[in-house]
mmCIF entry with sequence, helices, sheets and N, C-alpha, C, O atoms, coordinates in Angstrom:
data_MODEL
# 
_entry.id   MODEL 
# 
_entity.id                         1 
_entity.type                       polymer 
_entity.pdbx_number_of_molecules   1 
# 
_entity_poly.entity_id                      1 
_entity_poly.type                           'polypeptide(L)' 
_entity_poly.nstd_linkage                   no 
_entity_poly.nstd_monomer                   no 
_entity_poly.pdbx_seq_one_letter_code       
;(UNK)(UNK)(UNK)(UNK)(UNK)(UNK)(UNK)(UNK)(UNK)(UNK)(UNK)(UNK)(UNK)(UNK)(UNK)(UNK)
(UNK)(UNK)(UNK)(UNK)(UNK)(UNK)(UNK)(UNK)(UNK)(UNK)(UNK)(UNK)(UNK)(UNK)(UNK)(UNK)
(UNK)(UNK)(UNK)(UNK)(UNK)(UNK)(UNK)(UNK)(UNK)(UNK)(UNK)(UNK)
;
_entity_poly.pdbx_seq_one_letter_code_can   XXXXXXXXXXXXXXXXXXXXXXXXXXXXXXXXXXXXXXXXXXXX 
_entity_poly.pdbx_strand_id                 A 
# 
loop_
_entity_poly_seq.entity_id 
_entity_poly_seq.num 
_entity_poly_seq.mon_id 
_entity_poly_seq.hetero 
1 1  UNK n 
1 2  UNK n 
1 3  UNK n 
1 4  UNK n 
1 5  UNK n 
1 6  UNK n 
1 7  UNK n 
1 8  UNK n 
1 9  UNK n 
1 10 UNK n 
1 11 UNK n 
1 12 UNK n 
1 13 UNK n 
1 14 UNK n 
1 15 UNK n 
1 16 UNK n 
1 17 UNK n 
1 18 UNK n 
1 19 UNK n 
1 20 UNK n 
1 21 UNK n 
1 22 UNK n 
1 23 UNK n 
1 24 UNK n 
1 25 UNK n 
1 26 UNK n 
1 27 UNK n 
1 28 UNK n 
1 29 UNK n 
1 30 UNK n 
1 31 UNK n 
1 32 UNK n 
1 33 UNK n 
1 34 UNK n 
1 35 UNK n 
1 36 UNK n 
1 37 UNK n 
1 38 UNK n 
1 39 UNK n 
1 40 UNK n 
1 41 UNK n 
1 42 UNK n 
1 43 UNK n 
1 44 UNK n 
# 
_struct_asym.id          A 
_struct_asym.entity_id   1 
# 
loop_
_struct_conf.conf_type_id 
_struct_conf.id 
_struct_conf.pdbx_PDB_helix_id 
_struct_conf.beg_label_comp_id 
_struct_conf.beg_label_asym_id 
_struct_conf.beg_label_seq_id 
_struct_conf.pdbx_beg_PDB_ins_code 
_struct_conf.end_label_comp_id 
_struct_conf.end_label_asym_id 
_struct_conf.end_label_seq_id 
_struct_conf.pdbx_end_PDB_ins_code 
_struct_conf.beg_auth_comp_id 
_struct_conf.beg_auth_asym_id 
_struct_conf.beg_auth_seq_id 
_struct_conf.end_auth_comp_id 
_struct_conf.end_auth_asym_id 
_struct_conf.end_auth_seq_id 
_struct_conf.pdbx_PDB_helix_class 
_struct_conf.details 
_struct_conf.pdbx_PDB_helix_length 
HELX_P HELX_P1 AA1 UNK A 15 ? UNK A 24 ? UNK A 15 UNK A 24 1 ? 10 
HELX_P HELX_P2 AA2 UNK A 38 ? UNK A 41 ? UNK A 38 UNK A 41 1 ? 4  
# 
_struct_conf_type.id          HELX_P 
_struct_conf_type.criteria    ? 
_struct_conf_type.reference   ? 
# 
_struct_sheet.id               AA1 
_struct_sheet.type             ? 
_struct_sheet.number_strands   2 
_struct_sheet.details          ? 
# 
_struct_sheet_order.sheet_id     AA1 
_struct_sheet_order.range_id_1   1 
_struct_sheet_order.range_id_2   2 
_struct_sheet_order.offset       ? 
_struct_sheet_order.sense        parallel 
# 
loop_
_struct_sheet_range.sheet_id 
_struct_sheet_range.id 
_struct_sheet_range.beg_label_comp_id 
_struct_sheet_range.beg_label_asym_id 
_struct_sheet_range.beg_label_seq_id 
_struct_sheet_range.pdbx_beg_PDB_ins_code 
_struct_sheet_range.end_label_comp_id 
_struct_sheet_range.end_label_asym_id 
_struct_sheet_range.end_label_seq_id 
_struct_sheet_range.pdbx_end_PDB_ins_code 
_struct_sheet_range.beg_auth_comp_id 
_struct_sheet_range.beg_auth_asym_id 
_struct_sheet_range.beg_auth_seq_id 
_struct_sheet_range.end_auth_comp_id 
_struct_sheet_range.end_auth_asym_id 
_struct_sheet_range.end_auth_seq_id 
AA1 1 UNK A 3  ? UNK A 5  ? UNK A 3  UNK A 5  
AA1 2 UNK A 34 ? UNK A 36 ? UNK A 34 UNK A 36 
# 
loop_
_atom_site.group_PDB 
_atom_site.id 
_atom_site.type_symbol 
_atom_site.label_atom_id 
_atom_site.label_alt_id 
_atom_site.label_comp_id 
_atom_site.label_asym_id 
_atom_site.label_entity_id 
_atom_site.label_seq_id 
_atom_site.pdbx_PDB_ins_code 
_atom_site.Cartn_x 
_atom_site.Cartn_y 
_atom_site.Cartn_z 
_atom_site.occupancy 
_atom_site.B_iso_or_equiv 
_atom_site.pdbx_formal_charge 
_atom_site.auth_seq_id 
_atom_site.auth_comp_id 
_atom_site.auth_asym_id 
_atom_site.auth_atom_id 
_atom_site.pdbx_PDB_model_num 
ATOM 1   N N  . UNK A 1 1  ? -28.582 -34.383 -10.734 1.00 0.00 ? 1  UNK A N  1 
ATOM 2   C CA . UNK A 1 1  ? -27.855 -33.261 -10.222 1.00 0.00 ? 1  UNK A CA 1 
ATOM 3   C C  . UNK A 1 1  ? -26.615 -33.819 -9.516  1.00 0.00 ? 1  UNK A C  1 
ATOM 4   O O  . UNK A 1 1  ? -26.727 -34.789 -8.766  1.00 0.00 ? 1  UNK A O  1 
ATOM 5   N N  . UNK A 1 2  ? -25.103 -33.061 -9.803  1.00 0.00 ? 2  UNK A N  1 
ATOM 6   C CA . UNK A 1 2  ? -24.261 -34.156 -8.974  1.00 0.00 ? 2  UNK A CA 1 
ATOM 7   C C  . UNK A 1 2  ? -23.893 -33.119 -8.104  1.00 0.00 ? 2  UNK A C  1 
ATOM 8   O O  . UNK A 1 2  ? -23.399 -33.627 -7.097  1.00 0.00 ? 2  UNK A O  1 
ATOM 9   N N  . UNK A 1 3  ? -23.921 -31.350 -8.007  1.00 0.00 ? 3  UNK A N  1 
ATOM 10  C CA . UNK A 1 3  ? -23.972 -31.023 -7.285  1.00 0.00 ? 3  UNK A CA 1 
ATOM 11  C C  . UNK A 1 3  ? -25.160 -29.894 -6.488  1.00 0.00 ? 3  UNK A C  1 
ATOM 12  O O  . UNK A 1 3  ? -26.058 -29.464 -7.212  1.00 0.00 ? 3  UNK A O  1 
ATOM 13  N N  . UNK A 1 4  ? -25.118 -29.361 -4.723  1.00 0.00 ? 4  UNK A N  1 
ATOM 14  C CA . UNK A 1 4  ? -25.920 -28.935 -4.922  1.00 0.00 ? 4  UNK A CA 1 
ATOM 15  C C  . UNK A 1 4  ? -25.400 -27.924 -3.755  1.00 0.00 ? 4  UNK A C  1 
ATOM 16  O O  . UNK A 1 4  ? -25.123 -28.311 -2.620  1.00 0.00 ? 4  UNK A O  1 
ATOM 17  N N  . UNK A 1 5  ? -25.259 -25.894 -4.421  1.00 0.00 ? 5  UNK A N  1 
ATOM 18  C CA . UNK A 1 5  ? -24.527 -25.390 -4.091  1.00 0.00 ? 5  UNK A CA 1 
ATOM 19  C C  . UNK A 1 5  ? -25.357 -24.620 -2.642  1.00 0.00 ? 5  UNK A C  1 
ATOM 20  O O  . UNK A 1 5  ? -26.568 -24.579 -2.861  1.00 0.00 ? 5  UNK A O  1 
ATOM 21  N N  . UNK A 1 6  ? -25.021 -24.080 -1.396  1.00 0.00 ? 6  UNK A N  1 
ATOM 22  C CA . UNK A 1 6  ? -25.520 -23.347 -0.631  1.00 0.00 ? 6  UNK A CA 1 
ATOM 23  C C  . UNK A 1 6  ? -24.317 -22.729 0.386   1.00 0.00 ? 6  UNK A C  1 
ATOM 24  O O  . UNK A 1 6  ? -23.343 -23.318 0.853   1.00 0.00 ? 6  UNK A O  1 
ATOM 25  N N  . UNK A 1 7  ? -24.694 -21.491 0.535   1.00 0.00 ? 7  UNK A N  1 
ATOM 26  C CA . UNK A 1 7  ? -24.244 -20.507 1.392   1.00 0.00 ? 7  UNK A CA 1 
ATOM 27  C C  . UNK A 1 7  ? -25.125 -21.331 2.970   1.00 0.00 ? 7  UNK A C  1 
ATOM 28  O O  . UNK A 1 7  ? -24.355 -21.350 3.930   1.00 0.00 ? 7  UNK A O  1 
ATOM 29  N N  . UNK A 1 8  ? -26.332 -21.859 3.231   1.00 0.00 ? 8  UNK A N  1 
ATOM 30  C CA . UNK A 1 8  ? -26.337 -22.137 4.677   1.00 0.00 ? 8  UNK A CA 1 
ATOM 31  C C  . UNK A 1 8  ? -25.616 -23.106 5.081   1.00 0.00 ? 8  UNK A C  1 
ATOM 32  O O  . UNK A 1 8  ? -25.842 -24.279 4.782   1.00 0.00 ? 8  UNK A O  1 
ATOM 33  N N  . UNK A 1 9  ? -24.754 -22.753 5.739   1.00 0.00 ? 9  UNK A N  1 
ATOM 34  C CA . UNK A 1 9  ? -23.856 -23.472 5.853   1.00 0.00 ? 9  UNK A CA 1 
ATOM 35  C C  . UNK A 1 9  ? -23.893 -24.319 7.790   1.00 0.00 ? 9  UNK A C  1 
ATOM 36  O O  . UNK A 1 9  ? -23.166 -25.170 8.302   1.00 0.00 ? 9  UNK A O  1 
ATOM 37  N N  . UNK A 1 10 ? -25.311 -23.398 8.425   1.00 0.00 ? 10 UNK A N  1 
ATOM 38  C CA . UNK A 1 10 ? -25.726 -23.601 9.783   1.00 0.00 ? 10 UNK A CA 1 
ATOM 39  C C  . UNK A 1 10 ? -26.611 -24.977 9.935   1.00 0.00 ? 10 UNK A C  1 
ATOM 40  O O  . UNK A 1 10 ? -27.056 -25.504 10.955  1.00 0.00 ? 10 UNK A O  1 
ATOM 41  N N  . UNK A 1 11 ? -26.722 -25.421 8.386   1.00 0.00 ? 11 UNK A N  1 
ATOM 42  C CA . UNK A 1 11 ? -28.221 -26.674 7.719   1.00 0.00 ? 11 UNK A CA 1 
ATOM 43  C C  . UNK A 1 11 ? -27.576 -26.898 7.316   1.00 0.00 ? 11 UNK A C  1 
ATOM 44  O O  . UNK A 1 11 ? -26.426 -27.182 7.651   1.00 0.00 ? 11 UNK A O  1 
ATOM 45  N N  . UNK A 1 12 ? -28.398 -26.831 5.862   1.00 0.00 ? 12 UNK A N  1 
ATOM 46  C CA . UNK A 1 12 ? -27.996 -27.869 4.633   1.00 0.00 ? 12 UNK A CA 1 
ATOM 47  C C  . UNK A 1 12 ? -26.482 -28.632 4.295   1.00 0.00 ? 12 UNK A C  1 
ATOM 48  O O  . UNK A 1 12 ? -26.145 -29.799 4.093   1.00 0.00 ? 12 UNK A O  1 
ATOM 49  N N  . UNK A 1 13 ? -25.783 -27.338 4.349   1.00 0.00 ? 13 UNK A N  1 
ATOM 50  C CA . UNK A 1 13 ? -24.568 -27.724 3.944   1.00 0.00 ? 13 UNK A CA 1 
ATOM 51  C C  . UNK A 1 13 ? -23.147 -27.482 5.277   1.00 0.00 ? 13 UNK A C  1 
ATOM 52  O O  . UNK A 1 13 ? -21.946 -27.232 5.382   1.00 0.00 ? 13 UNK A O  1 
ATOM 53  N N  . UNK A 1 14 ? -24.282 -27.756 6.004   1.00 0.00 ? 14 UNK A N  1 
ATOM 54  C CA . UNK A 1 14 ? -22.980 -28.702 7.459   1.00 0.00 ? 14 UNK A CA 1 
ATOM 55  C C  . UNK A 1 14 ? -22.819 -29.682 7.590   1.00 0.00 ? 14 UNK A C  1 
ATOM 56  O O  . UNK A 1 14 ? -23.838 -30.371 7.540   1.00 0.00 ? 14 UNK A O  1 
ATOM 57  N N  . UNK A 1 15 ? -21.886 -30.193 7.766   1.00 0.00 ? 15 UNK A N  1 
ATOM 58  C CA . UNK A 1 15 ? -21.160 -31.674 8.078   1.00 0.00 ? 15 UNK A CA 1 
ATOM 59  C C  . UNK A 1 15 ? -21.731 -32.861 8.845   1.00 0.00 ? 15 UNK A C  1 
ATOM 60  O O  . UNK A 1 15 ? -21.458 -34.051 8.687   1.00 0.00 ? 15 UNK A O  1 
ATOM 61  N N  . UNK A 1 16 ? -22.675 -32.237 9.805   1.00 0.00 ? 16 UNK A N  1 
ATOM 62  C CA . UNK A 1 16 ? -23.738 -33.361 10.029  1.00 0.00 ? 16 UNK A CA 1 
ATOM 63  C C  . UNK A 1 16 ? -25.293 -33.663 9.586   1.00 0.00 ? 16 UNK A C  1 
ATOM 64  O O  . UNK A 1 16 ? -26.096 -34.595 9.620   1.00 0.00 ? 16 UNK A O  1 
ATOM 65  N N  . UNK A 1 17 ? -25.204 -32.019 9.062   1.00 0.00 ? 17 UNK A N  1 
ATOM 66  C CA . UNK A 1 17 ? -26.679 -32.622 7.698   1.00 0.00 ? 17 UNK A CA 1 
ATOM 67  C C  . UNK A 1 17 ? -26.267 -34.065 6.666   1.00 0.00 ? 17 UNK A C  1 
ATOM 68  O O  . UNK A 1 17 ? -26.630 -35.237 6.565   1.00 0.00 ? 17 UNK A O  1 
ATOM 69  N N  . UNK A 1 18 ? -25.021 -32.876 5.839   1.00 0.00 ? 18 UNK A N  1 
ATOM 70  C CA . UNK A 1 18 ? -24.553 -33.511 4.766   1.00 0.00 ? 18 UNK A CA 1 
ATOM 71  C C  . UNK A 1 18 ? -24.506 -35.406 5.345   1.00 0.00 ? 18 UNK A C  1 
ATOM 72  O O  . UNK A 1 18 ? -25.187 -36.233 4.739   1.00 0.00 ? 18 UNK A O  1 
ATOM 73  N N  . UNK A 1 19 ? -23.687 -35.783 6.447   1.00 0.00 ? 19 UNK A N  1 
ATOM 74  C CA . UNK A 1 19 ? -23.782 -37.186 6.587   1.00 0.00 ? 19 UNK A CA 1 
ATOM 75  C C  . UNK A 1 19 ? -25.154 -38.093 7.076   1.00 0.00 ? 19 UNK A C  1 
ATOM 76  O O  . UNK A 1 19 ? -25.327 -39.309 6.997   1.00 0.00 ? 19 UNK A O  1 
ATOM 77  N N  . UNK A 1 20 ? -26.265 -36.790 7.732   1.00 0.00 ? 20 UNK A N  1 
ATOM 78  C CA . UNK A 1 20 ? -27.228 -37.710 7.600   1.00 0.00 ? 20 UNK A CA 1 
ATOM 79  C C  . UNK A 1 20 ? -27.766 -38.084 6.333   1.00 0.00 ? 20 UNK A C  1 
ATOM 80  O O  . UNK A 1 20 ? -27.698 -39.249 5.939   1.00 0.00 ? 20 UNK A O  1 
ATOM 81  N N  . UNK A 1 21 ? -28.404 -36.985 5.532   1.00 0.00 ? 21 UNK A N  1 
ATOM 82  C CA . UNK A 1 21 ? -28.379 -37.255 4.122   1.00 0.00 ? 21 UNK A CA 1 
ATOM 83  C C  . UNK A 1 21 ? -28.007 -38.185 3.150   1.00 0.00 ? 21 UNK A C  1 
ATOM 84  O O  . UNK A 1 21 ? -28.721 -38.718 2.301   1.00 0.00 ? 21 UNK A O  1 
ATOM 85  N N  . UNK A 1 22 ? -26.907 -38.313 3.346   1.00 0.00 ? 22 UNK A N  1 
ATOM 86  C CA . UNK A 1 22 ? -26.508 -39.358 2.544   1.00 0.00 ? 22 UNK A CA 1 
ATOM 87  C C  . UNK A 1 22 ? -26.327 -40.917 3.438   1.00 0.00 ? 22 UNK A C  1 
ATOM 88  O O  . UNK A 1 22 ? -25.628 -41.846 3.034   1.00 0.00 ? 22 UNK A O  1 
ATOM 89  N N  . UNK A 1 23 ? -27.003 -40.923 4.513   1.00 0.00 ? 23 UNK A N  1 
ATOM 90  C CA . UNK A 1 23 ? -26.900 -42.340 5.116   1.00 0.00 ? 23 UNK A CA 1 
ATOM 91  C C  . UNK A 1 23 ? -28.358 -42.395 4.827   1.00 0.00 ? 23 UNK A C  1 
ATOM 92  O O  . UNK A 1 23 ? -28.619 -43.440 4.231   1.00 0.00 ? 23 UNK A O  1 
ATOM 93  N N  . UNK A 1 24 ? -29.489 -41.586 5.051   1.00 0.00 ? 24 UNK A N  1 
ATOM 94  C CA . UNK A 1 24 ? -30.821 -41.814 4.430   1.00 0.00 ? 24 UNK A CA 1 
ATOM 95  C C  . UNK A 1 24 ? -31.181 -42.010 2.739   1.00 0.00 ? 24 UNK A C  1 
ATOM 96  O O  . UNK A 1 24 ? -32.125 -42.691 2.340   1.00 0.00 ? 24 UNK A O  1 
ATOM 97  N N  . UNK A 1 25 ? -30.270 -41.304 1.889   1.00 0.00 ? 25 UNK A N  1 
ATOM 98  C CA . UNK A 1 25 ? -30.535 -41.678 0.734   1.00 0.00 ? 25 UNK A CA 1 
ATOM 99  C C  . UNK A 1 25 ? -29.526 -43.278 0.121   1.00 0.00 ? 25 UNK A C  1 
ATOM 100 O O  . UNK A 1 25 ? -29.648 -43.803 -0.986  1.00 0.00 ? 25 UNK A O  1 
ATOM 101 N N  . UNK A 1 26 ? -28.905 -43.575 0.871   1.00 0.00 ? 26 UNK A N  1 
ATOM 102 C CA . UNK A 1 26 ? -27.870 -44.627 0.700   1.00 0.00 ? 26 UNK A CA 1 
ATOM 103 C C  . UNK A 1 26 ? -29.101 -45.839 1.487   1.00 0.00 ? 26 UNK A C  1 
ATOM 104 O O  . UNK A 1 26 ? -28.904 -47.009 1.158   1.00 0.00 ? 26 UNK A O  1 
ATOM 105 N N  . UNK A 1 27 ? -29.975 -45.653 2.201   1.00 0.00 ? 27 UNK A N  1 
ATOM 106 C CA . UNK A 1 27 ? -30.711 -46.542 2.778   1.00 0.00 ? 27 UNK A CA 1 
ATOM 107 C C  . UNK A 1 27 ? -32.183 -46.692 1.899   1.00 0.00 ? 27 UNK A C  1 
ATOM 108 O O  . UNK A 1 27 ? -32.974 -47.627 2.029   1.00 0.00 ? 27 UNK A O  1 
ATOM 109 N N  . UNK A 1 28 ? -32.364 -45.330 0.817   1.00 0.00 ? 28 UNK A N  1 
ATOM 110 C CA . UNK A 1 28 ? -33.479 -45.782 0.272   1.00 0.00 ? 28 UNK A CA 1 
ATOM 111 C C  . UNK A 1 28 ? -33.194 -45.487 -1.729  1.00 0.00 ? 28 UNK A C  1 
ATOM 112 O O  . UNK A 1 28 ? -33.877 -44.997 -2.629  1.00 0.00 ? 28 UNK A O  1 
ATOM 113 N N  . UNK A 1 29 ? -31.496 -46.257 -1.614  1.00 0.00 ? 29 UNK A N  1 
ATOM 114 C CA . UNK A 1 29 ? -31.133 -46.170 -3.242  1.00 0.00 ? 29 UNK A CA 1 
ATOM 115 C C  . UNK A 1 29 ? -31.245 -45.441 -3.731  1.00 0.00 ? 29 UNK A C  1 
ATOM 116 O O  . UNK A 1 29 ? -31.761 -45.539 -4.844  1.00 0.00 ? 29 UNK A O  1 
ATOM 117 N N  . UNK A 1 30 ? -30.675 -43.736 -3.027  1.00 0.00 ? 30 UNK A N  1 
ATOM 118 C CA . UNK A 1 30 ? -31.298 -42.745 -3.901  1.00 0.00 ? 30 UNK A CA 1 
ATOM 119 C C  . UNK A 1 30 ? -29.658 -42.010 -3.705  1.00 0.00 ? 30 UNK A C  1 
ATOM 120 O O  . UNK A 1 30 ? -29.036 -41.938 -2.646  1.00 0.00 ? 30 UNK A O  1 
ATOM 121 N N  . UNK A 1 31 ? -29.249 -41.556 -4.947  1.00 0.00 ? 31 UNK A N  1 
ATOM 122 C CA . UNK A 1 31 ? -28.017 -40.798 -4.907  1.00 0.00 ? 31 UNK A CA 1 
ATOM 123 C C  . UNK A 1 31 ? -28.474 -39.460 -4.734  1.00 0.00 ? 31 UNK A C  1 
ATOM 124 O O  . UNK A 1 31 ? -29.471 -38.822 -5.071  1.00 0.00 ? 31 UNK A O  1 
ATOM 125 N N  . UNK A 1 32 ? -27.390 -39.233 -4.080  1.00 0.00 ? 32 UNK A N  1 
ATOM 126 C CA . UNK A 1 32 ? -26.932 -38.085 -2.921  1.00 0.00 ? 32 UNK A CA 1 
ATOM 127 C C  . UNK A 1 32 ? -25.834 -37.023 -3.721  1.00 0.00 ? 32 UNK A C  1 
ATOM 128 O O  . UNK A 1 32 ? -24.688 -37.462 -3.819  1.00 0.00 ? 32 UNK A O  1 
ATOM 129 N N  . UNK A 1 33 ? -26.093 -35.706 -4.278  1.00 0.00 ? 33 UNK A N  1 
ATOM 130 C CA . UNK A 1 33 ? -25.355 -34.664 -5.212  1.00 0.00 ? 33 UNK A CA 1 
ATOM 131 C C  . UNK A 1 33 ? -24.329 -34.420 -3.686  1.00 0.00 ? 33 UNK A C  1 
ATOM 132 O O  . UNK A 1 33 ? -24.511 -34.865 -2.552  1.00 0.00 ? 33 UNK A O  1 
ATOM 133 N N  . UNK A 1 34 ? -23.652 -33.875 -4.024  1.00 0.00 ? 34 UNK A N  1 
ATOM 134 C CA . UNK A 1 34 ? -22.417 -33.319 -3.061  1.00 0.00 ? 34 UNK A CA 1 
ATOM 135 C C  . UNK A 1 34 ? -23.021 -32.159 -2.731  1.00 0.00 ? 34 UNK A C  1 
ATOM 136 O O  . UNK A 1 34 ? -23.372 -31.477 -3.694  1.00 0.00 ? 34 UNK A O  1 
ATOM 137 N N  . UNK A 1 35 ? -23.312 -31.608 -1.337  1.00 0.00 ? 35 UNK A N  1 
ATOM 138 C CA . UNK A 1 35 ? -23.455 -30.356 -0.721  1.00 0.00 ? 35 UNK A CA 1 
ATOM 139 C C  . UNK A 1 35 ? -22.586 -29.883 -0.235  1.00 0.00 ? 35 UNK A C  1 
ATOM 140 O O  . UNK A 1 35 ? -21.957 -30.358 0.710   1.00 0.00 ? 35 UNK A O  1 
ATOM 141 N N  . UNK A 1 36 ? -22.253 -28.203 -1.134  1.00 0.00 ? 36 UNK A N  1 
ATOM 142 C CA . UNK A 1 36 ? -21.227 -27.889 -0.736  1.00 0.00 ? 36 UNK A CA 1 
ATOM 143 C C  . UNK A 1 36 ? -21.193 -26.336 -0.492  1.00 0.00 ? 36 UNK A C  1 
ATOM 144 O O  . UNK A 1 36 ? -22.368 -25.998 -0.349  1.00 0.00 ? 36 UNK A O  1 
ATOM 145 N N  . UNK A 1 37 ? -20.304 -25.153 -0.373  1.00 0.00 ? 37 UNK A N  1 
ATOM 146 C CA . UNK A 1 37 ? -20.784 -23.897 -0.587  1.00 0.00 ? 37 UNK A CA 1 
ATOM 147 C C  . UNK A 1 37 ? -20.047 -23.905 -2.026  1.00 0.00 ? 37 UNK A C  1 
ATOM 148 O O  . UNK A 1 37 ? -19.411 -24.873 -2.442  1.00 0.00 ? 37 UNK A O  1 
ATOM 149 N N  . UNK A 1 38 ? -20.264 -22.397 -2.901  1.00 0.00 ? 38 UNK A N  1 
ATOM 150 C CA . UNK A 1 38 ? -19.770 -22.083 -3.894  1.00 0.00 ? 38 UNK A CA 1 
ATOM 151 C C  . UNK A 1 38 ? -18.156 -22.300 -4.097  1.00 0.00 ? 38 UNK A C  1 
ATOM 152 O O  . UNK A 1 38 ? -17.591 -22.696 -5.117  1.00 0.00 ? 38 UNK A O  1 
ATOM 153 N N  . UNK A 1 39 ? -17.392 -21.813 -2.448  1.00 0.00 ? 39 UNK A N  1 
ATOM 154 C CA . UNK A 1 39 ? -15.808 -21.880 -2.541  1.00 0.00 ? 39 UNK A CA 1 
ATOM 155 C C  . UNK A 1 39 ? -15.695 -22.998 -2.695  1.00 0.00 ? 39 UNK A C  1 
ATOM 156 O O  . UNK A 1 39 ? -14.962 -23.365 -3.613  1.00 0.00 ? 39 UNK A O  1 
ATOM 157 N N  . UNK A 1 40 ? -16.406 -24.047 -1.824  1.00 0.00 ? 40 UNK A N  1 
ATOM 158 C CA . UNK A 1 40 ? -15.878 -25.616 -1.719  1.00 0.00 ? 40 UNK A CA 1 
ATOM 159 C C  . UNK A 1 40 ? -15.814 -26.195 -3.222  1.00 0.00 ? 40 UNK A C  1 
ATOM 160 O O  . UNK A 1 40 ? -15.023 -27.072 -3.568  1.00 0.00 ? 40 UNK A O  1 
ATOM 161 N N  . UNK A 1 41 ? -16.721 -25.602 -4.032  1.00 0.00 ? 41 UNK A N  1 
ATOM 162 C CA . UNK A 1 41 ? -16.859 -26.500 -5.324  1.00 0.00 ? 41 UNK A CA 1 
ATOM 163 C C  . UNK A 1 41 ? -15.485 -25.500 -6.113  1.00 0.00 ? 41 UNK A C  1 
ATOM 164 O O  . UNK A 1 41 ? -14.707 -26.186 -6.775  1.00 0.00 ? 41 UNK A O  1 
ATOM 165 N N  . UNK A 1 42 ? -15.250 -24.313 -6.073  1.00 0.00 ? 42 UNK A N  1 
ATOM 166 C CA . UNK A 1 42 ? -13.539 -23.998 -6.895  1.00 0.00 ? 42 UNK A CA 1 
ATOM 167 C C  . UNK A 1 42 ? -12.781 -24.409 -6.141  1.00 0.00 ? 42 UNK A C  1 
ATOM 168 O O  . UNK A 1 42 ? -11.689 -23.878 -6.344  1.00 0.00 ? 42 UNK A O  1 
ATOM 169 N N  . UNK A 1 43 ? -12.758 -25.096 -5.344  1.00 0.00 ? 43 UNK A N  1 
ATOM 170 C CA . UNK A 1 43 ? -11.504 -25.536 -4.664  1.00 0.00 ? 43 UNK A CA 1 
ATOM 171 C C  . UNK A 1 43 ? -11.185 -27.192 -5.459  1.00 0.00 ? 43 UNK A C  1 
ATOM 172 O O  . UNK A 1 43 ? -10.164 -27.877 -5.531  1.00 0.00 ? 43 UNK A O  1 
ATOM 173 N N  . UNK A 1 44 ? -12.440 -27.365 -5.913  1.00 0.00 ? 44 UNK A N  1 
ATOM 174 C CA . UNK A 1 44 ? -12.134 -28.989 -6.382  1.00 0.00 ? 44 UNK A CA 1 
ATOM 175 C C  . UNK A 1 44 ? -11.468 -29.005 -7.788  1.00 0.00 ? 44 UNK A C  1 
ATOM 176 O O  . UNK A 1 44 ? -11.163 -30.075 -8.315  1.00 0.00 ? 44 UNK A O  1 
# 
């Protein structure tokens, strides 16, 4: 999965979930999809 879309944006897909996340899956070799909301991904 490279991405992974959510409206909670109070969790999952806040800025200090998102960086723990990926410092825990970067510590156990596991890739990390981009969490983002629906706008963030048409904006790319």
């Amino acid at each position: 999965m490279d991405y992974l879309l959510s409206w909670n944006c109070k969790h999952i897909a806040s800025g200090r979930v998102r960086k723990v996340m990926q410092s825990i899956n970067d510590s156990l070799g596991i890739h990390t999809p981009v969490v983002c909301t629906p706008e963030e991904l048409m904006e790319v």
